[in-house]
Structures are given as C-alpha cells and as structure tokens.
C-alpha positions as CSV (number, residue, x, y, z in Angstrom):
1,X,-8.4,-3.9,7.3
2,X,-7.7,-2.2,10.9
3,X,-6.1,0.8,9.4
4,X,-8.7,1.1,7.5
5,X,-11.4,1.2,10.0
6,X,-9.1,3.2,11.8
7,X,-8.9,5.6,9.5
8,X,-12.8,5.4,8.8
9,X,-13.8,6.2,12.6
10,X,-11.4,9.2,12.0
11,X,-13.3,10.5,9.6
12,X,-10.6,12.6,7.6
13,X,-10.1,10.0,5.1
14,X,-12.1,7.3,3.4
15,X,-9.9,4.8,2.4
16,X,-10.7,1.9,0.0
17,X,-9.3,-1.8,0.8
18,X,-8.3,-3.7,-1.9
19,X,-7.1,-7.2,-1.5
20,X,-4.5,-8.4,-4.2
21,X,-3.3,-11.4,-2.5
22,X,-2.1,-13.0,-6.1
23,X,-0.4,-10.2,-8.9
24,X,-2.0,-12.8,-11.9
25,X,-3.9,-12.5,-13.2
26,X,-5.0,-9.0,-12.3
27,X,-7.5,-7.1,-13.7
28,X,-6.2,-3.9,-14.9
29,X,-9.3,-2.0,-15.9
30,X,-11.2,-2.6,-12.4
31,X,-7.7,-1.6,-10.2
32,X,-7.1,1.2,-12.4
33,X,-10.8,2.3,-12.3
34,X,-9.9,2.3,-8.2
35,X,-7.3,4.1,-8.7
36,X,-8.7,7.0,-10.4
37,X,-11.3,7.4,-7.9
38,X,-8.5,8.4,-5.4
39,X,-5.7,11.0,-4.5
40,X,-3.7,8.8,-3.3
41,X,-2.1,5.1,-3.4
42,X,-0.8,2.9,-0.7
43,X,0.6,0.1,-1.7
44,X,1.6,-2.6,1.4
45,X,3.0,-6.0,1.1
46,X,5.1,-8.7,3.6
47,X,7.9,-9.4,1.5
48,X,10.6,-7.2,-0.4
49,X,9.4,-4.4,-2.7
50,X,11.5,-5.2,-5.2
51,X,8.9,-6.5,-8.1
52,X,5.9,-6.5,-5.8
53,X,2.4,-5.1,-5.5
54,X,4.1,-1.3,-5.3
55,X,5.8,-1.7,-8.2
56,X,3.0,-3.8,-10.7
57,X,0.6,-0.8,-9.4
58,X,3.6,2.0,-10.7
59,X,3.6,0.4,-13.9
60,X,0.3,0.4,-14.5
61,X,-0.1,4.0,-13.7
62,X,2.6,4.7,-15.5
63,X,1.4,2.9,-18.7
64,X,-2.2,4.6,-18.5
65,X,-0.9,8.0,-17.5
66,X,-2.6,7.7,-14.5
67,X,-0.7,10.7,-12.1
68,X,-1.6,9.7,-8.5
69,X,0.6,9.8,-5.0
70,X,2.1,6.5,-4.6
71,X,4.2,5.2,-1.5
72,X,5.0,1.5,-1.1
73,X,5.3,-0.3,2.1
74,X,7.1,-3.5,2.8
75,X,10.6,-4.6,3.0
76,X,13.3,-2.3,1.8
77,X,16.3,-4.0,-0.2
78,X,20.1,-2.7,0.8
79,X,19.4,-4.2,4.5
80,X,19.5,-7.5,6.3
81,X,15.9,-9.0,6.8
82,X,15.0,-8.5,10.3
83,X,13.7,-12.3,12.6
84,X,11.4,-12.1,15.5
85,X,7.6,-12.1,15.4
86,X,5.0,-11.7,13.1
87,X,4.3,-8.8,15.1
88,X,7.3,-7.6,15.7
89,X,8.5,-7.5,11.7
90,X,5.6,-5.6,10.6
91,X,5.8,-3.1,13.3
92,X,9.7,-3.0,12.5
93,X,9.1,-2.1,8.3
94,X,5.7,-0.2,9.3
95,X,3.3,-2.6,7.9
96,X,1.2,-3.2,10.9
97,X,-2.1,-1.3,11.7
98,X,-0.6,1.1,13.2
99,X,2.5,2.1,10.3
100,X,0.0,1.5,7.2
101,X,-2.5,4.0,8.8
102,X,-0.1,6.8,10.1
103,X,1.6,6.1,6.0
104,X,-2.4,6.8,4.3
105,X,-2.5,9.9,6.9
106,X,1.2,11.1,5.8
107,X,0.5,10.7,1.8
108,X,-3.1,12.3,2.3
109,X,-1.4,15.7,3.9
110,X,1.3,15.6,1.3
C-alpha cells in the first residue's frame, strides 16, 4: 500500500494494488483481466517463492498466453532464512516499501 502511494505522488507510474492474501480459490478471469490492463507485474510475498503468489501468477499467464514483465519478490531458496525483525527481514529480501517500489520503478524502465 505505501509503495503504491509512493509511486502514485511520483506520478510516473500508476500502479494497481491487488491484495491476494489466500491463492484459493482465486478468481482467474478478474486477476487476469488486471493483468492485461498493465505492462508490467510485481508479484511480492513474505515467505519463499518457491510455489507462491509469483509463481500461480506465471502460470496463469503462461496458460492464457498472456506476455507481460513479471519479477517476483520474496524469499529466495539456495540461502539460509535470515532472523531479526519484521522490519529488518523485509528490508533484507526487498519487500518493504521502500524495495517493492524501487522493484515496480526497475521493471517499468525495463
């Protein structure tokens, strides 16, 4: 939500907030319909990528031929998990405010 409004006041991109805080069931048609109206796809989730929100989104773009920018944020496999704060963790794997808007700048200027 604060990258978003970030991003917003900036004015160089218009971002659009979905919240998928279960993956079922999910409604296909309306995410893919969001999709479609964008460039660009940012997926972020607190936990490990492996069989997230990153990659459900990939497979469904992949299954309706759907040919967008997609970068997935969250925690990487082939590293230990980092401890400390909240705070601290999602600054560490760049899913705070701060790493999820400089990622949406990053994939827009691709």
């Amino acid at each position: 939500m604060y990258a978003c409004e970030t991003l917003q006041k900036e004015g160089v991109v218009n971002p659009t907030l979905v919240n998928l805080s279960s993956l079922r069931p999910l409604d296909q048609d309306a995410l893919a319909s969001i999709i479609q109206r964008h460039d660009s796809v940012v997926t972020v989730e607190e936990h490990s990528l492996h069989g997230g929100i990153g990659a459900t989104v990939a497979v469904l773009m992949a299954r309706r031929q759907i040919t967008r920018k997609l970068k997935m944020l969250g925690i990487t496999e082939g590293e230990f998990a980092q401890y400390g704060t909240r705070k601290g963790i999602r600054k560490h794997y760049g899913i705070d405010a701060q790493g999820i808007a400089d990622a949406v700048r990053m994939q827009c200027a691709q």
